[in-house]
C-alpha positions as CSV (number, residue, x, y, z in Angstrom):
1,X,19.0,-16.2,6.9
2,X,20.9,-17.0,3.4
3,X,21.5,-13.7,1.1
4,X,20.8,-14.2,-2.4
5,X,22.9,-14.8,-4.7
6,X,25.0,-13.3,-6.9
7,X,24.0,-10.5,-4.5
8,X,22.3,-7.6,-6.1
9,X,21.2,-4.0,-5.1
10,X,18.2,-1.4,-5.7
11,X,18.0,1.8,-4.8
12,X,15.0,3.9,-4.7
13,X,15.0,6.5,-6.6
14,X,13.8,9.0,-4.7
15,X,15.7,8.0,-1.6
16,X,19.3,7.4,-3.6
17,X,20.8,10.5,-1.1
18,X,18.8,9.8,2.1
19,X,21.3,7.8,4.0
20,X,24.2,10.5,3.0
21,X,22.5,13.6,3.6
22,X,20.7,12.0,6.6
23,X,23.4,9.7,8.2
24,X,27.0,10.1,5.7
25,X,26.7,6.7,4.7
26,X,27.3,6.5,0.9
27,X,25.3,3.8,-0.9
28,X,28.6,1.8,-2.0
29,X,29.7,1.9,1.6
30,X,26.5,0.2,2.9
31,X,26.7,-2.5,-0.1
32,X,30.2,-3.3,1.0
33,X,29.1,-3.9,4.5
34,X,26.8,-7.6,2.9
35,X,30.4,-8.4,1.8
36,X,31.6,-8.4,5.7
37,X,32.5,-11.7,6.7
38,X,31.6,-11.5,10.3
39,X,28.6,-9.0,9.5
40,X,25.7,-10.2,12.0
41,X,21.9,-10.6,10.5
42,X,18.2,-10.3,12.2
43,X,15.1,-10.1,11.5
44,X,13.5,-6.9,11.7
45,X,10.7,-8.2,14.1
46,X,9.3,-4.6,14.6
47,X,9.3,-3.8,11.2
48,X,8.2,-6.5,9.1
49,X,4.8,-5.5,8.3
50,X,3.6,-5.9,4.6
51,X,7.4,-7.5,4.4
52,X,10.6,-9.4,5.9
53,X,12.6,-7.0,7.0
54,X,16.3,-7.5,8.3
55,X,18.9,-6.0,10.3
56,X,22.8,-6.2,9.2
57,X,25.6,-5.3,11.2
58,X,28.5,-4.9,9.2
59,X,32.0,-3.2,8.5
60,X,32.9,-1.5,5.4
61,X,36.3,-1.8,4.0
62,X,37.1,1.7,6.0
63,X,36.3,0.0,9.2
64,X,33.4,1.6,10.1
65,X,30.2,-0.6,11.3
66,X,26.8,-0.1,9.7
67,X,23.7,-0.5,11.0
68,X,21.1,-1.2,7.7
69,X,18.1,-2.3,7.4
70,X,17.0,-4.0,4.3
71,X,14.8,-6.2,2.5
72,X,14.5,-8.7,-0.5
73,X,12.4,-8.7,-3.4
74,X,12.8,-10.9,-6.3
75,X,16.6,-12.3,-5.0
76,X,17.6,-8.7,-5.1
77,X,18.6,-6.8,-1.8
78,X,16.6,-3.4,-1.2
79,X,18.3,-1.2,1.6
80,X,15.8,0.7,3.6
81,X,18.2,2.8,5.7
82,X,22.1,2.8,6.8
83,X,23.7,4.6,9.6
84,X,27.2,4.3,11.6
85,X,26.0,2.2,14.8
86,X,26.0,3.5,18.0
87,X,28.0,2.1,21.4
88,X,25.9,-0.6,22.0
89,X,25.3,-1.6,18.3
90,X,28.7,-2.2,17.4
91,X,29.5,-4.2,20.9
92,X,26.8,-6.3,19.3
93,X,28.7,-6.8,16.3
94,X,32.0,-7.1,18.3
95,X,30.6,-10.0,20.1
């Protein structure tokens, strides 16, 4: 799947803080992880209801692999959720 581009975020609103207070992922560290080189994208096959939703493996500039889930309205990207992966996730992205 191609990324749009120039590549652009949104944020909800009214989940801006989720992924830190849920998961410590800051929103700037989850937009750095689309900028991965070898970041690894699926489609969200469980997920993609009403929408096309995707899964992105991908390392910030700190090192640390991201699991996000995202989608894409009107060119711009719309992350859903980001966490640190677990075990198996990041041999996934290691692979």
């Amino acid at each position: 799947m191609m990324l749009p581009d120039p590549l652009t975020f949104e944020w909800d609103k009214g989940n801006s803080q989720k992924n830190w207070l849920k998961h410590g992922v800051r929103n700037s560290d989850a937009e750095e992880a689309f900028f991965d080189r070898q970041k690894r994208i699926a489609k969200d096959v469980f997920h993609s209801g009403k929408e096309n939703r995707y899964i992105l493996l991908g390392k910030t500039k700190k090192e640390i692999v991201l699991f996000i889930v995202f989608t894409i309205r009107k060119k711009t990207v719309r992350i859903i959720s980001a966490r640190k992966t677990n075990k198996q996730e990041a041999r996934l992205y290691e692979q």
